[in-house]
N, C-alpha and C positions, 0 to 999 in steps of 0.2 A: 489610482495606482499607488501612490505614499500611503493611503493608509492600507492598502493588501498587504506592501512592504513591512509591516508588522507583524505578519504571520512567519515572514524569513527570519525576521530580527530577533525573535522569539525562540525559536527553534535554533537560530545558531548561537544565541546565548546558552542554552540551555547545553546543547552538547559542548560549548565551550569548557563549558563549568567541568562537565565530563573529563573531558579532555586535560585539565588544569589536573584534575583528583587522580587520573590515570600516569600523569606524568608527577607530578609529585605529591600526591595523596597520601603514598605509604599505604596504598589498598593491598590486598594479597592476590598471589597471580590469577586465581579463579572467581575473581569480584566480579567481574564482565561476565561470565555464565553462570553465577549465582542471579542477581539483577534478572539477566534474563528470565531467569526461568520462575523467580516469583510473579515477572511481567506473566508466563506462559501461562502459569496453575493459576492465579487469583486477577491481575490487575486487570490480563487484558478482556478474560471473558465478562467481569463486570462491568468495564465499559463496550461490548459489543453488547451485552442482554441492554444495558441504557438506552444507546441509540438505537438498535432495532428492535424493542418495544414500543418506544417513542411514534415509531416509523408509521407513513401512512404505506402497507406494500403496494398499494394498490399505482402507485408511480410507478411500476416495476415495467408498464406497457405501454412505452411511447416509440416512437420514432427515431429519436435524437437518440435514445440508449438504444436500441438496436445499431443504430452507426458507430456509438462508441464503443460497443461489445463486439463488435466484428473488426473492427479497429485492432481492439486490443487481443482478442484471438490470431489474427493475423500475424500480431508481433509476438505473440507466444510461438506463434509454428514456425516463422521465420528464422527465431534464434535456435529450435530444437533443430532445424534442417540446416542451419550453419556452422551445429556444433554435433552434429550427431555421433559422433565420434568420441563425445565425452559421457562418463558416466552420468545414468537415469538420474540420480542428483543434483547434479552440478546442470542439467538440461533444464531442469521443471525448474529449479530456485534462477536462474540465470533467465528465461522464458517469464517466470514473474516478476522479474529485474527490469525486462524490458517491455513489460504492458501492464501490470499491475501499479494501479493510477494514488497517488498519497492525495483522498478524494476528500477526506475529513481534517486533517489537522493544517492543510496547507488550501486545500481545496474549497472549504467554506471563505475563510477570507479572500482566495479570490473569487468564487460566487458572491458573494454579497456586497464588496468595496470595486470589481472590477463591472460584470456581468452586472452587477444588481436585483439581484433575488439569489438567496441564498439555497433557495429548493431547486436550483437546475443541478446542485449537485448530489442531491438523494438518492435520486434511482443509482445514480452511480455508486456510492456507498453499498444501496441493498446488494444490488449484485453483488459485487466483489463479497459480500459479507454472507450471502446465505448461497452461491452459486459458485465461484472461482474459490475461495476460501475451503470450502470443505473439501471440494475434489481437489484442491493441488495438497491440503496437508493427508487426505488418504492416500492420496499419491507417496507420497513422503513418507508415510509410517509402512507405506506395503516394500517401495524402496530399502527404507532403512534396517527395515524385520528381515527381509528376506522370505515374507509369505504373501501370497496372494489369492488366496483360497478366497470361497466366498464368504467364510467365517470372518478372514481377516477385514475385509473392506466391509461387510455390516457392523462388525464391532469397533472398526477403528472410531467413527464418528462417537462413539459411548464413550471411547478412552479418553476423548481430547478436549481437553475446557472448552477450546474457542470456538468448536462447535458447537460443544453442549449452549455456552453462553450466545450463537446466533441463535438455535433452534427456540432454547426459551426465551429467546427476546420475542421471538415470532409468533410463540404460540400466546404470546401476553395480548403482540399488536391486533393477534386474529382472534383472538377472544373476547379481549377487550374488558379482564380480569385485573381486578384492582387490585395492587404490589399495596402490604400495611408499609403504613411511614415506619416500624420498628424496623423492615428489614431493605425496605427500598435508597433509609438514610445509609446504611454502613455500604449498603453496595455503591451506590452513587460515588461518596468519600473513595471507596477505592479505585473505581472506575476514573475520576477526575487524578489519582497518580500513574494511570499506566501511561500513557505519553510521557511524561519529565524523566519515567525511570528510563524507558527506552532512549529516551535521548541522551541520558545519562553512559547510559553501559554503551551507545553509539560511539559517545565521546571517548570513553575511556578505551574502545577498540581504537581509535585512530594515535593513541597516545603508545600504543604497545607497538604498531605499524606506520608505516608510510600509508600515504594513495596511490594505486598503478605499480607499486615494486615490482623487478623482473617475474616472471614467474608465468604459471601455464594460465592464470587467471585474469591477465593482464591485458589481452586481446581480447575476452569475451566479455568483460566489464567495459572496453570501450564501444562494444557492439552493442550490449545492453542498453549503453546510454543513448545513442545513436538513435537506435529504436524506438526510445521510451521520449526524446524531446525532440525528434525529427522527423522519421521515419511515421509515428502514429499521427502524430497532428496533421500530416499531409496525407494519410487515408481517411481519418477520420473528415476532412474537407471534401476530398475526391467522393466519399462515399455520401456526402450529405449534399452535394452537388448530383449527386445518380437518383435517390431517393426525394429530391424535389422538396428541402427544406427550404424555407424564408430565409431571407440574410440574415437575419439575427438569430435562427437558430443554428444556421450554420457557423456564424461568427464563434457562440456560446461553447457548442461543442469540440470545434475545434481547440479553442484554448483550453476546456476543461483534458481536451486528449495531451495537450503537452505539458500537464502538471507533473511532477518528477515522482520515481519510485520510489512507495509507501515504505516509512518503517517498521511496518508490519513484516515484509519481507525479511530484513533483516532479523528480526526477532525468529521467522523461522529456520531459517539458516542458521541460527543458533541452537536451536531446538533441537536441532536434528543434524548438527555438528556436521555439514556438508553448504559448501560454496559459501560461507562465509565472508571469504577475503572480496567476492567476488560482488557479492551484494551488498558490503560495505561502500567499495568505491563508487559503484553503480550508484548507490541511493546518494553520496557524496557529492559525486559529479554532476547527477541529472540537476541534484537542487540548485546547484551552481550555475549550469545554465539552462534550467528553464526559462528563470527572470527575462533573460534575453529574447528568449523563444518567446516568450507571450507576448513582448513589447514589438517585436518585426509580426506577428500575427495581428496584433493591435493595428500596426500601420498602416499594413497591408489591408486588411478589411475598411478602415475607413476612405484609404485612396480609392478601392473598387468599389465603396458603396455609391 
């Protein structure tokens, strides 16, 4: 567990740094949607075509990811039916707030220092990257446009890097087509800065605002959290106790279910300048206490074993 502790310790230096340049940087007011959006066009789909190239998909059909995909659909429907009331928006970014799992930057160090094999958290990755990914940001562009046609939702996926950058990672891993070192180097290099930026423009949002300020977003960020470090890791158990997993894979998956919301999310929330505020705190707070979350899961699983 101290050395997992080094995936937190990383990630809050990192938005700290943020944080420090947002507060007194002397950055200009639109540096935090600038940032983002070089993350959106270039950094982040080189690092998706990386890792799901890389990718074996074939992890895609187990057991243990069927409980944590129904898990985390669960918490999606959960928070659309507790906020129905709020714009298509603010429902799908808020709904990925609170089941969209930070499966890769936070997620490998605890697969690998806590669980001990660092592949129980792949298939989770694929999904979220070639299944929930594509349908929540068509979602989001048919939202944001105002069109729904069938033009719009075939051509949205052609518009949007981080698509484009799953789909060709996919068609690398399923082909099995060799990237030349000429163009595989520069993507790589860019792919290893889109986390720091993102954490970066994180930080520099928390410096322009508070966490939880009054406001209409302030209830559905603490609902988001709820869900995403409480609420899933006790279906994802519930469900792996119904489907007749072994203790250790039910131990696995449940902790992998209470890791806190990706800032990938945030990054879309930016993209498409809706729920922001909302998935700022969200991803803020879940990371704050996961930690906790995983350590009473930890205890808990050894007293019952």
């Amino acid at each position: 567990m101290i050395l997992a502790l080094s995936g937190f310790a990383l990630i809050a230096a990192i938005v700290l740094a943020g944080w420090a340049l947002g507060r007194w940087g002397g950055l200009p007011d639109d540096a935090e949607s600038a940032l983002g959006g070089v993350v959106f066009a270039v950094l982040a789909p080189c690092l998706l075509f990386t890792g799901v190239s890389a990718a074996d998909l074939t992890v895609l059909f187990t057991r243990s990811l069927l409980v944590f995909a129904v898990a985390s659909g669960l918490c999606f429907g959960l928070f659309a039916l507790l906020f129905r009331r709020r714009d298509a928006g603010t429902r799908v970014l808020g709904a990925l707030a609170g089941g969209y799992t930070n499966a890769n930057y936070i997620g490998l160090p605890i697969a690998t220092y806590v669980l001990g094999d660092p592949a129980l958290v792949v298939p989770i990755i694929m999904v979220q990257l070639l299944l929930i990914t594509p349908a929540a940001l068509t979602l989001l562009e048919i939202i944001t446009t105002g069109r729904a046609s069938w033009r719009t939702v075939a051509a949205g996926p052609v518009r949007n890097p981080l698509i484009l950058g799953v789909l060709a990672g996919a068609a690398v891993s399923l082909t099995g087509l060799h990237v030349p070192a000429l163009l595989a180097a520069p993507i790589t290099a860019l792919a290893q800065a889109a986390v720091p930026v993102v954490l970066l423009a994180f930080g520099i949002s928390l410096a322009r605002r508070w966490v939880l300020e009054p406001g209409p977003d302030r209830r559905p960020a603490v609902v988001a959290v709820v869900l995403k470090v409480v609420v899933m890791p006790a279906l994802a158990f519930l469900l792996a106790v119904a489907v007749g997993l072994p203790h250790e894979a039910r131990y696995a998956v449940t902790v992998l279910a209470a890791l806190p919301t990706a800032q990938n999310v945030f990054l879309y929330a930016q993209q498409f300048r809706t729920g922001v505020v909302l998935v700022r705190d969200a991803v803020f707070l879940s990371t704050l206490a996961c930690l906790p979350a995983m350590l009473l899961i930890s205890v808990v699983a050894r007293w019952s074993a």
